[in-house]
N, C-alpha and C positions, 0 to 999 in steps of 0.2 A: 978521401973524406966522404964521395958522397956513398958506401960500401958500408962505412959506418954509421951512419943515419939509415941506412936502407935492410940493414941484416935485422935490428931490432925491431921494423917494422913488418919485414917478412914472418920473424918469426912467432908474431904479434899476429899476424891474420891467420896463419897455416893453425896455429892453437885456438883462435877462434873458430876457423872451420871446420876442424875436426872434429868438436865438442869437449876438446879436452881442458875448456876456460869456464868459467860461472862468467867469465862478462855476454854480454848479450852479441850473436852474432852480426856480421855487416845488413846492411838492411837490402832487401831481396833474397836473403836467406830463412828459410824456413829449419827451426830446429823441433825437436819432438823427442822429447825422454820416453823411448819405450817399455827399458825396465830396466831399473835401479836395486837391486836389492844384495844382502848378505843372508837369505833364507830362500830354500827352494820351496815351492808352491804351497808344501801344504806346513809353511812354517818350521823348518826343520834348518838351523844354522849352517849354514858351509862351514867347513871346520881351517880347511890349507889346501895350499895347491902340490903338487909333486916338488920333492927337491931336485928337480935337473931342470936342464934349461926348458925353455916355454916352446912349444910347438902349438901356431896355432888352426886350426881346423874348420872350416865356414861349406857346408853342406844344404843342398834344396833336395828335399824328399818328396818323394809323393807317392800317399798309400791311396791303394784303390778302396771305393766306400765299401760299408759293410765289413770292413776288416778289422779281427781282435792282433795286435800285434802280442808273440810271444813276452811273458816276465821277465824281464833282464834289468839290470842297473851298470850304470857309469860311474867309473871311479873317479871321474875328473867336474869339474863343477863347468854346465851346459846351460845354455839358453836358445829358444826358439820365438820362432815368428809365426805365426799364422795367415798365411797368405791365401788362399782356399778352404773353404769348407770346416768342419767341426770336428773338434776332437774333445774324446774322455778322458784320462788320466787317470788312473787307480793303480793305491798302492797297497802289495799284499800285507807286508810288516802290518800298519797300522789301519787299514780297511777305507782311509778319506778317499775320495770322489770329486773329482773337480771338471767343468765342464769349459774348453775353451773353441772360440769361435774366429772367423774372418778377422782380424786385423789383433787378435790377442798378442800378449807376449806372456812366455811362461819362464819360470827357473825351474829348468828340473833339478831330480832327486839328485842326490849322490850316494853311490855305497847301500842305496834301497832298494830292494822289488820293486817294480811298476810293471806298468803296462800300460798302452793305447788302443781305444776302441773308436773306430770312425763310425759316421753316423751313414744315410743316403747317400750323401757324396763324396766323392776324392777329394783328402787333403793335400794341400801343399802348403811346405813349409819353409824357411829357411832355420839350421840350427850351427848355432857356434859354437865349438868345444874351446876350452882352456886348457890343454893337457902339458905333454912332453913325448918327446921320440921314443915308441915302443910303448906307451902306454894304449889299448885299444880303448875307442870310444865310448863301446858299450860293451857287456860281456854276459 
Protein backbone atom coordinates (compact mmCIF):
# COMPACT_ATOMS: atom_id res chain seq x y z
CA UNK A 1 0.00 0.00 0.00
CA UNK A 2 2.44 2.39 1.06
CA UNK A 3 4.36 1.90 -2.84
CA UNK A 4 1.05 3.11 -3.88
CA UNK A 5 0.65 6.38 -2.21
CA UNK A 6 4.58 6.88 -2.72
CA UNK A 7 4.92 6.24 -6.72
CA UNK A 8 2.50 9.17 -7.52
CA UNK A 9 4.31 11.19 -5.13
CA UNK A 10 7.65 10.35 -6.64
CA UNK A 11 6.57 10.92 -9.75
CA UNK A 12 5.03 14.19 -8.71
CA UNK A 13 8.42 15.81 -7.48
CA UNK A 14 10.99 14.16 -10.30
CA UNK A 15 8.30 16.33 -12.96
CA UNK A 16 8.51 19.24 -10.77
CA UNK A 17 12.37 19.15 -10.79
CA UNK A 18 12.96 18.73 -13.89
CA UNK A 19 10.91 21.60 -15.19
CA UNK A 20 8.80 19.52 -17.09
CA UNK A 21 5.48 20.71 -14.82
CA UNK A 22 4.01 24.70 -14.96
CA UNK A 23 3.42 23.85 -11.13
CA UNK A 24 5.75 25.76 -9.24
CA UNK A 25 8.90 24.02 -8.04
CA UNK A 26 9.56 22.54 -4.01
CA UNK A 27 10.66 25.49 -2.28
CA UNK A 28 14.56 25.90 -2.16
CA UNK A 29 14.41 25.24 -5.71
CA UNK A 30 15.32 27.79 -7.89
CA UNK A 31 13.87 27.45 -11.49
CA UNK A 32 14.81 30.05 -14.48
CA UNK A 33 13.30 29.59 -18.19
CA UNK A 34 16.31 30.33 -20.35
CA UNK A 35 14.62 29.95 -23.62
CA UNK A 36 11.58 29.01 -24.74
CA UNK A 37 10.89 29.45 -28.32
CA UNK A 38 9.55 27.66 -31.70
CA UNK A 39 11.74 30.45 -33.97
CA UNK A 40 15.45 30.74 -34.18
CA UNK A 41 17.16 34.03 -33.32
CA UNK A 42 16.50 36.15 -35.97
CA UNK A 43 12.67 34.95 -36.07
CA UNK A 44 12.77 32.26 -38.66
CA UNK A 45 10.13 29.08 -37.57
CA UNK A 46 11.65 25.73 -36.81
CA UNK A 47 9.78 23.73 -39.17
CA UNK A 48 10.35 19.50 -37.72
CA UNK A 49 12.74 17.50 -36.19
CA UNK A 50 14.39 14.35 -38.24
CA UNK A 51 12.12 11.22 -38.79
CA UNK A 52 14.36 8.77 -36.86
CA UNK A 53 14.78 8.30 -33.47
CA UNK A 54 16.09 11.44 -31.21
CA UNK A 55 19.81 11.41 -30.42
CA UNK A 56 20.61 13.90 -27.99
CA UNK A 57 23.75 16.01 -28.12
CA UNK A 58 25.01 18.68 -25.09
CA UNK A 59 28.58 20.26 -26.06
CA UNK A 60 30.87 23.23 -24.07
CA UNK A 61 32.85 25.16 -26.75
CA UNK A 62 35.18 27.49 -26.42
CA UNK A 63 36.42 29.81 -29.27
CA UNK A 64 39.40 31.81 -28.71
CA UNK A 65 38.57 35.98 -28.81
CA UNK A 66 38.95 37.64 -32.03
CA UNK A 67 37.74 34.71 -33.98
CA UNK A 68 35.36 34.95 -37.25
CA UNK A 69 34.03 31.26 -37.14
CA UNK A 70 33.66 29.75 -40.80
CA UNK A 71 29.69 29.89 -42.62
CA UNK A 72 27.98 26.81 -42.00
CA UNK A 73 24.37 25.74 -40.91
CA UNK A 74 22.62 22.90 -38.82
CA UNK A 75 20.25 20.89 -40.04
CA UNK A 76 18.81 20.04 -36.65
CA UNK A 77 17.20 22.63 -34.47
CA UNK A 78 20.11 23.87 -31.52
CA UNK A 79 20.28 26.00 -28.65
CA UNK A 80 23.10 27.66 -26.74
CA UNK A 81 24.26 29.26 -23.53
CA UNK A 82 26.59 31.82 -23.09
CA UNK A 83 28.76 31.20 -20.33
CA UNK A 84 31.80 33.52 -21.22
CA UNK A 85 32.41 36.44 -23.10
CA UNK A 86 30.48 37.89 -26.46
CA UNK A 87 29.26 36.60 -29.43
CA UNK A 88 28.05 37.95 -32.99
CA UNK A 89 25.77 35.96 -34.95
CA UNK A 90 25.36 36.76 -38.69
CA UNK A 91 23.35 35.30 -41.25
CA UNK A 92 24.42 35.40 -44.88
CA UNK A 93 20.90 34.24 -46.54
CA UNK A 94 19.17 37.38 -44.90
CA UNK A 95 22.16 39.79 -43.73
CA UNK A 96 20.42 40.26 -39.61
CA UNK A 97 23.16 40.72 -36.90
CA UNK A 98 22.58 39.96 -33.55
CA UNK A 99 24.85 40.57 -30.67
CA UNK A 100 24.81 37.96 -27.56
CA UNK A 101 26.66 38.24 -24.27
CA UNK A 102 27.53 36.37 -20.69
CA UNK A 103 24.58 34.58 -19.49
CA UNK A 104 22.32 34.90 -23.08
CA UNK A 105 20.52 32.07 -24.44
CA UNK A 106 20.14 31.88 -28.19
CA UNK A 107 18.15 29.50 -30.83
CA UNK A 108 20.06 29.02 -33.57
CA UNK A 109 19.43 28.94 -37.30
CA UNK A 110 18.39 25.79 -39.05
CA UNK A 111 19.20 24.87 -42.74
CA UNK A 112 20.65 28.75 -42.87
CA UNK A 113 24.31 30.31 -43.41
CA UNK A 114 25.58 31.94 -40.15
CA UNK A 115 28.35 32.54 -38.74
CA UNK A 116 30.12 33.58 -35.24
CA UNK A 117 32.36 36.52 -34.47
CA UNK A 118 33.90 36.76 -30.95
CA UNK A 119 34.67 39.88 -29.61
CA UNK A 120 38.23 40.64 -27.19
CA UNK A 121 37.50 37.72 -25.37
CA UNK A 122 37.02 33.91 -25.37
CA UNK A 123 33.73 32.56 -25.41
CA UNK A 124 32.38 29.73 -23.76
CA UNK A 125 29.34 28.26 -24.26
CA UNK A 126 27.29 25.37 -23.70
CA UNK A 127 25.21 24.10 -26.93
CA UNK A 128 22.26 21.48 -27.18
CA UNK A 129 21.67 19.80 -30.43
CA UNK A 130 18.18 17.93 -31.00
CA UNK A 131 19.19 15.64 -33.86
CA UNK A 132 19.34 11.64 -34.68
CA UNK A 133 22.21 9.04 -35.26
CA UNK A 134 24.21 10.18 -38.25
CA UNK A 135 22.85 13.28 -38.66
CA UNK A 136 26.05 15.95 -38.14
CA UNK A 137 25.59 18.83 -36.10
CA UNK A 138 26.69 21.28 -38.15
CA UNK A 139 27.83 21.12 -41.74
Amino acid sequence: MKTCLLTPLIATLTTALLGCSPASPPAGIERKILLQTSTSWDSTPYIRYPDSAPELSMLKLKIPANTELDWHTHPIPNAAYILAGELTVESRDNGKIQHFKQGDALAEMVNITHRGKTGNKPVELIVFYAGSQGIPLSE
